[in-house]
N, C-alpha and C positions, 0 to 999 in steps of 0.2 A: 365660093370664096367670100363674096360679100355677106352672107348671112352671117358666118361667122364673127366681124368685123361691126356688128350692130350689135347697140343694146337699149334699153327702157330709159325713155329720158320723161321727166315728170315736173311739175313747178308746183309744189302747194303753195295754197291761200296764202299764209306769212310768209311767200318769199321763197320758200328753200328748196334748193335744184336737188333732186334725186336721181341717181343712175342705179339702173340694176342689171348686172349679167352676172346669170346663174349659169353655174357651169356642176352639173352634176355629177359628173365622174371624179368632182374631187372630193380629196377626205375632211378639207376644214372649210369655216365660212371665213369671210373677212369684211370688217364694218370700217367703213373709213371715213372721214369727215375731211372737206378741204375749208380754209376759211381763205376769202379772196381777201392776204390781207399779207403782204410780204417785205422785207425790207427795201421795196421801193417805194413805198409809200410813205416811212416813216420819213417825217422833214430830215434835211441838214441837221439842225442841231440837236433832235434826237435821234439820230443813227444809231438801230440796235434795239431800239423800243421793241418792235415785233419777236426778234429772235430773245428775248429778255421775258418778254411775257408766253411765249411755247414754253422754258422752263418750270413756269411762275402754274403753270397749267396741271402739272403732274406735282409741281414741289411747292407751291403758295402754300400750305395749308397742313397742319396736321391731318384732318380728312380729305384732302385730296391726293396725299400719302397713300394714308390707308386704304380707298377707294382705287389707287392707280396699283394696290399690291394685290387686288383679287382678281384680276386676270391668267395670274400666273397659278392661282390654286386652284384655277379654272383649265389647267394646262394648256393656256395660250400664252399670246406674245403682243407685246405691244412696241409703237414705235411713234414718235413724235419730232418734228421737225420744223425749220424754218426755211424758204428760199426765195427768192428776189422776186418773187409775185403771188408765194399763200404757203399758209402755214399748213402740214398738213399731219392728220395723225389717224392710225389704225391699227385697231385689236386683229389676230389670228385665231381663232378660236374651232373649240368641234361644233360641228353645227348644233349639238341642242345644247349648244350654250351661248346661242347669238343673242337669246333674252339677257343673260344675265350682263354681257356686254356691250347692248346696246346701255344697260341701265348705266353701269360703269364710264361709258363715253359720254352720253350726255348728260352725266353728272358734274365730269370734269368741265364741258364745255359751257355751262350753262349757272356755274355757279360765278357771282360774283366777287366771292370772299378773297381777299388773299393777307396775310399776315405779316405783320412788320419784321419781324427774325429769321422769316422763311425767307424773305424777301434776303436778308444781309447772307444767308446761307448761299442761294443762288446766284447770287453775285459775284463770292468768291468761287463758286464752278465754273461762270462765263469767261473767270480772268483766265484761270486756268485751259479752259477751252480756244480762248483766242493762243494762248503761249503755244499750245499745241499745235492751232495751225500756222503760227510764227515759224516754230520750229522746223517744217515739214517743206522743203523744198519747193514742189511741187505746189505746192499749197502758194506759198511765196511770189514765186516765178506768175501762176496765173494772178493773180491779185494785180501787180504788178501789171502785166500786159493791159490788162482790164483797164486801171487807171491811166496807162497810156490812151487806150483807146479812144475813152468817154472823159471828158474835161467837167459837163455838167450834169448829164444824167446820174440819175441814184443809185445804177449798177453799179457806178464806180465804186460806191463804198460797201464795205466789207458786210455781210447778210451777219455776222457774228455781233457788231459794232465792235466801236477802240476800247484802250482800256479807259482814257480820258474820259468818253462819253456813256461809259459803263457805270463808272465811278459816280458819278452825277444821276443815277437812273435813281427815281424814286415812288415813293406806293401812290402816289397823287400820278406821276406819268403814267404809269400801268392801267390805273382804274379808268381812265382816261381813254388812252386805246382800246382797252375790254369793251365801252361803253359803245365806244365808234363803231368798230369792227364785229363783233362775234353779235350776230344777230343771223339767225336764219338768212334774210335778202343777202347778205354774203356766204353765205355754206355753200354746199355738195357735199352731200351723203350720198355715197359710192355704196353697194352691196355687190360683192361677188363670193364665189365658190358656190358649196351646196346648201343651196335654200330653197327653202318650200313659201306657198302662197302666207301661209301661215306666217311665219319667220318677218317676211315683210311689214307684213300688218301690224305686228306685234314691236318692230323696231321705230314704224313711224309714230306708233302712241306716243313714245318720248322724244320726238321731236317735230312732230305737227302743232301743236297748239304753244310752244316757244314762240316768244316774241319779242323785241326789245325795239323801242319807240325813236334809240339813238342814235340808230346807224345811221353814216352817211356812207356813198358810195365810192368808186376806186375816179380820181382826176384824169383826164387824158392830158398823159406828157407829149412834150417836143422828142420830136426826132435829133435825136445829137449830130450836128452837121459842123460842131470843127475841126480846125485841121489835127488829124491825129499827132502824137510825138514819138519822135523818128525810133529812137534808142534808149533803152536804159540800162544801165549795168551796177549790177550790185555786188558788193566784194564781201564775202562771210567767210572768219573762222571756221573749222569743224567738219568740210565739206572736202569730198575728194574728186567729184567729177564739178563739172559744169553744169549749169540747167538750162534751157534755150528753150525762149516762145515766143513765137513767131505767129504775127496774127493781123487780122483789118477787119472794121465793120462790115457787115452783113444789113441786108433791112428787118423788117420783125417778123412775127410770123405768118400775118394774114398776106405778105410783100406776093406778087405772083413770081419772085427768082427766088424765092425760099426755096421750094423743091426743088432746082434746078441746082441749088449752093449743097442739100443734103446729097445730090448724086451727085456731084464731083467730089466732095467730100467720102464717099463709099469709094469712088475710082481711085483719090487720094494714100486714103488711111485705114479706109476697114478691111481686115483681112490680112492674110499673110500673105495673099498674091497680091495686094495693095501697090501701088507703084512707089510708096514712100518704103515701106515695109522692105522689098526687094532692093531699092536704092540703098537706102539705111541701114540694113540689117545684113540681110542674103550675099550681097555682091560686097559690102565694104565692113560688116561690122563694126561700124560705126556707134551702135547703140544699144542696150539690150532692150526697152522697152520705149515705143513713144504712141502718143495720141495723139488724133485728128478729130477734130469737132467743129458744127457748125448749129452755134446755140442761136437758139432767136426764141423772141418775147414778144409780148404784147407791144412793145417800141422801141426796142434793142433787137441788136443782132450784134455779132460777132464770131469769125473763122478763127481755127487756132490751130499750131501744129508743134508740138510741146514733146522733148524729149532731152535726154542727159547724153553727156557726150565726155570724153577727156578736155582736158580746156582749150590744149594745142588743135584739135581736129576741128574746133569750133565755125572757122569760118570756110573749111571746106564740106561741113555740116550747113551751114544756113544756104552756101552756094549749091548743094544738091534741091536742098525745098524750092528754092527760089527757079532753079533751070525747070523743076518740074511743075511749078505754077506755069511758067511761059510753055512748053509743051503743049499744057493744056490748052491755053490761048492760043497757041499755032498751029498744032496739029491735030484734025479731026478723029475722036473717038472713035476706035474700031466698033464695030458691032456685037462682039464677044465680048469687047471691057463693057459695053452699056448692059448687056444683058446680065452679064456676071454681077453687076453690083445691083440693078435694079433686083434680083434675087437675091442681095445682101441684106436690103433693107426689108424687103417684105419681109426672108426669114425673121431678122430681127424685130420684127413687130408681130411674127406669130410667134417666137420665143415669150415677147413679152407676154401677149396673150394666154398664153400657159404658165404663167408664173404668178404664182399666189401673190409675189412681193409686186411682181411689177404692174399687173393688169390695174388695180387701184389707177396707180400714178399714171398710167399712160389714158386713164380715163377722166382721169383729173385734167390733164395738160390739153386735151381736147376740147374740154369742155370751158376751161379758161380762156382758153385760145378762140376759139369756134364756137360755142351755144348752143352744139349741132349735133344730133346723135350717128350722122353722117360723117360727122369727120373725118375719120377714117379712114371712111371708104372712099372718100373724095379724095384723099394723101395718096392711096395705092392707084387710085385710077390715074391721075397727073403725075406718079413717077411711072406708072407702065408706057405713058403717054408721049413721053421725054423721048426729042431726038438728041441727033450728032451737034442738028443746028442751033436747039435752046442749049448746051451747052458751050458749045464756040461763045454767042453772044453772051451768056452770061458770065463765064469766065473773064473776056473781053471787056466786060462793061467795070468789072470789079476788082480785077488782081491786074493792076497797076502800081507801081513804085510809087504814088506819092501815098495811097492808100496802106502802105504798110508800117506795121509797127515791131519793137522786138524788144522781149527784155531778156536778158542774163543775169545769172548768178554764180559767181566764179569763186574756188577757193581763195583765201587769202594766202598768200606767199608767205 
């Protein structure tokens, strides 16, 4: 199992972290780049710089247009993104065409140009993108909980930015961040699917001898230690159920109850034999869809348990979640739920391993997190590891009432 679970961790001369897991039985290769550079980083008052310049990446430029449309005549795919610790982007490609797309990404990455018009073009797609996730419930509700949770951490604020702080973004902020951040010393270049030694060789050409003299590195934040806020409830037009998220900090990733919070979290929520799933769905049809998450970062954390409800059923919906947190705290895991879910999450991390989209990301998030081509395999052996008793205590130490938070979102009468 662990072999599987390893891959080629490498540091060149200027800085730049390379991972390689070749997986030859697949049909395409995949070049990914991660820049450690998220919207936690961006100050208070520009919130939104990072996810403003991922755009500015593929759409700055009439050549960086046309250079981000030859991937597709290459019949591959591309994708590019922002999230609260690196930006990250990656081509899909047939393998002998890893050359022509390494050329492609490190063109986008490595050029500094961006253009006053293109800049005003992308601007009006980000308004538009925030209104999107305005409008989208879900989307809503977790925002919400989050800002409950974190008073001054950076999670709080939206990885998209406001429109307010949108509005205000200019070519002087951008080049500015570009200078800071995208420098090899912040990358990860990711290679996976089918590649040969060749393929390798041929990808580092255009990004080994990159360099840029301006980068500085990522600040160690505080841990967010106030007291969270209890309730929030928001009243929207246009809406026919309720939204309910229900949630409390967690510690970050490296925390030693991390694992302990992702297993009760599978005993929680993953799964249809999930005990939320069962309570929620099976026995009362209460809900037709919810999620259960336990996100954790470089110095955030936070549990969540997030579903739609009718509005009347609402608070005999948060009294099911809340009896089944104290369960947990009171009564000791049978030995079939530990094993059933410690089998939830492996699978789920050898799913992701087999997925063209996911293995990038899950290598990425490793590697930000950990340094460590071990990762991994150190996560699978400390959940196989996991008793009845590190879940009592960790349960116990953390799902207390003054540690909860909740937001709603109700139709308007």
């Amino acid at each position: 199992m662990n072999g599987s679970l390893l891959w080629k961790r490498e540091v060149l001369s200027n800085g730049l972290t390379v991972l390689v897991y070749p997986r030859l039985s697949g049909m395409t290769a995949q070049l990914s780049v991660a820049i450690k550079y998220g919207s936690n980083d961006d100050p208070e008052e520009h919130s939104g710089i990072a996810h403003f310049l991922e755009h500015m990446l593929v759409g700055g430029s009439q050549k960086r247009i046309k250079l981000n449309h030859e991937i597709e005549k290459l019949g591959g795919c591309s994708n590019i993104e922002t999230t609260n610790e690196y930006t990250f982007s990656t081509m899909d490609v047939f393998p002998d065409k890893i050359a022509e797309a390494s050329k492609v990404l490190s063109g986008l990455l490595f050029d500094s140009v961006f253009e006053k018009d293109k800049l005003e073009v992308e601007r009006k797609v980000i308004l538009n993108e925030i209104a999107e996730a305005s409008d989208d419930p879900r989307d809503k509700i977790e925002e919400t909980l989050i800002k409950c949770l974190f008073k001054h951490h950076p999670v709080k604020n939206s990885v998209l930015g406001s429109n307010k702080k949108v509005k205000q973004v200019t070519l002087n902020d951008l080049e500015k961040a570009y200078d800071n951040y995208y420098d090899p010393k912040n990358m990860i270049l990711i290679l996976t699917g089918k590649l040969s030694e060749t393929d390798f060789e041929t990808v580092l050409r255009d990004f080994q001898d990159r360099e840029n003299g301006n980068s500085i590195l990522r600040n160690n934040r505080k841990i967010e230690e106030s007291k969270p806020r209890k309730e929030v409830l928001i009243v929207r037009p246009g809406i026919t159920q309720a939204y309910l998220c229900f949630g409390l900090r967690t510690p970050p990733a490296k925390d030693i109850d991390t694992v302990s919070l992702d297993l009760i979290n599978a005993i929680l929520g993953i799964g249809e034999s999930s005990r939320l799933f069962v309570e929620l769905r099976e026995k009362r049809g209460l809900t037709y869809d919810f999620e259960s998450m336990n996100v954790h970062g470089l110095d955030y954390g936070y549990f969540s348990i997030d579903c739609a409800v009718k509005t009347k059923l609402l608070k005999q919906t948060q009294t099911i979640i809340q009896e089944e947190l104290e369960k947990i705290k009171n009564n000791p895991v049978i030995e079939s739920d530990l094993e059933k879910s410690k089998n939830l999450i492996l699978g789920d991390i050898f799913r992701s391993i087999d997925s063209s989209q996911a293995l990038p990301r899950i290598l990425t998030e490793m590697e930000i997190q950990f340094e460590n081509k071990n990762a991994l395999i150190n996560y699978t052996n400390k959940i196989l590891s996991l008793t009845e008793q590190n879940i009592f205590d960790t349960a116990n130490k953390y799902f207390q009432e003054e540690n909860y938070s909740t937001a709603i979102l109700t139709p308007k009468k």
